[in-house]
Every structure is written in structure tokens, then in C-alpha cells.
C-alpha positions, 0 to 999 in steps of 0.5 A, a space after each residue: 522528496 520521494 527517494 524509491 518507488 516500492 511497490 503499487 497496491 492492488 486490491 483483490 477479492 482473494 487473496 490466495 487466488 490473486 497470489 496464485 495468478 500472479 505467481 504461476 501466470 508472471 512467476 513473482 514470489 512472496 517474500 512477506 505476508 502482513 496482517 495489518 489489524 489497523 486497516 483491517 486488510 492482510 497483504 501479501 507482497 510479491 517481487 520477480 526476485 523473491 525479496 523486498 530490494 526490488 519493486 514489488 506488488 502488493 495485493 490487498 484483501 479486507 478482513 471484512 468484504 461488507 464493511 464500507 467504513 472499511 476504504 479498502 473494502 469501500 474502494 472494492 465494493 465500488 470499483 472491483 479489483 484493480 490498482 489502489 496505490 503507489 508507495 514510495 519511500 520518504 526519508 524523513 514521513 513527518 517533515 514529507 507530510 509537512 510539506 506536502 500540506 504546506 503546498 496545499 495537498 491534502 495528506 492523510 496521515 495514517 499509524 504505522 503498520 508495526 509497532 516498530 514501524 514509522 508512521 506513514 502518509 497518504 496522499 489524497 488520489 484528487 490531489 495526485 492525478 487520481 492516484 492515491 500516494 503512500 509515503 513510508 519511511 526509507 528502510 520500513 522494510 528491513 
């Protein structure tokens, strides 16, 4: 079902502060910068290569810190920074989520980042030993 873990999500209360951190500290590079209006939050992904074929990190900021219907700006107002998510590719997002539902996990299916992007899917952390799963169409990076 999974085909490729592709990065883990990491919230953060600075974005620019957190890149810096990860960059002079472990020497990862940016490779893409997102603006994710849908969500609410801007990404920044970092890899040790620069590029996006290898796994990455993915730090996460919300526009708006005080806006807890915001589940990022939420999850940092109750938690601090620290990880948020693991993504994978699926090959196929509508038949995965499908499937996952069918055997009782409670997916929430969430619109795609870009208009050209494929819509994508979140796993319930309570379902997924605490760990909130992101499922993303094989190849939503090219």
C-alpha cells in the first residue's frame, strides 16, 4: 500500500529560525518552499542532497499562531514544536483511503496542495500508534 516514505512533518514557531537550525546545525538544503493557503501554514522541505528523491523534512508554520481551528496552529499551541507527521506515497490516494476505511481506520481526506496536485489523505494519529499518517499521490513532487 505505501510505496516510499517521503519525509516527516515537523512543526515549528519559526520557520526561518527552524531552517536555519536544520541547515547550519546538520547541513540539510531547501529544495521547495510552499504556501499551502488550504491549510493555513507555509512549508519549507529540507534534504541532506538539496533535492526532493531522497527522504526530506518537512517544517511547518501556520499563518496564524492563535487560530485554534487551525490543527496545526492547535497541535503547537498544545504540544510545542516537534514531529507532526509521516508521509508516504500511495499510487493510487482514492482507492488507499478506500481501503484503509474499509478496515476500520479512520481516514481524513484532505484537498490537494496545488491545483494540479492529487488529493490526498490523513490517517488518524489514535488509529496509527499515535502517528498521524499523510498519504500523497506517487510522483506529487515532480
Amino acid at each position: 500500500m505505501l510505496e516510499r516514505i517521503t519525509h516527516i512533518g515537523i512543526v515549528v514557531e519559526d520557520i526561518a529560525e527552524a531552517e536555519k537550525f536544520w541547515s547550519e546545525r546538520f547541513g540539510l538544503k531547501r529544495y521547495a518552499e510552499l504556501e499551502v493557503e488550504v491549510e493555513g501554514i507555509r512549508s519549507i522541505f529540507l534534504s541532506v542532497g538539496g533535492t526532493p528523491d531522497e527522504m526530506s523534512i518537512e517544517l511547518i508554520e501556520p499563518y496564524d499562531k492563535s487560530d485554534m481551528s487551525n490543527a496545526v496552529a492547535r497541535r503547537l499551541a498544545q504540544s510545542g514544536e516537534g514531529f507532526y507527521h509521516l508521509a508516504a506515497e500511495v499510487s493510487d490516494v482514492a482507492a488507499t483511503s478506500a481501503e484503509l476505511k474499509e478496515n476500520q481506520v479512520r481516514v481524513i481526506d484532505r484537498p490537494a496542495i496545488e491545483p494540479e496536485d492529487s488529493a490526498r489523505w490523513l490517517v488518524h494519529p489514535k488509529d496509527a500508534n499515535g502517528v498521524m499518517v499523510e498519504g500523497l499521490e506517487t510522483g506529487w513532487r515532480d
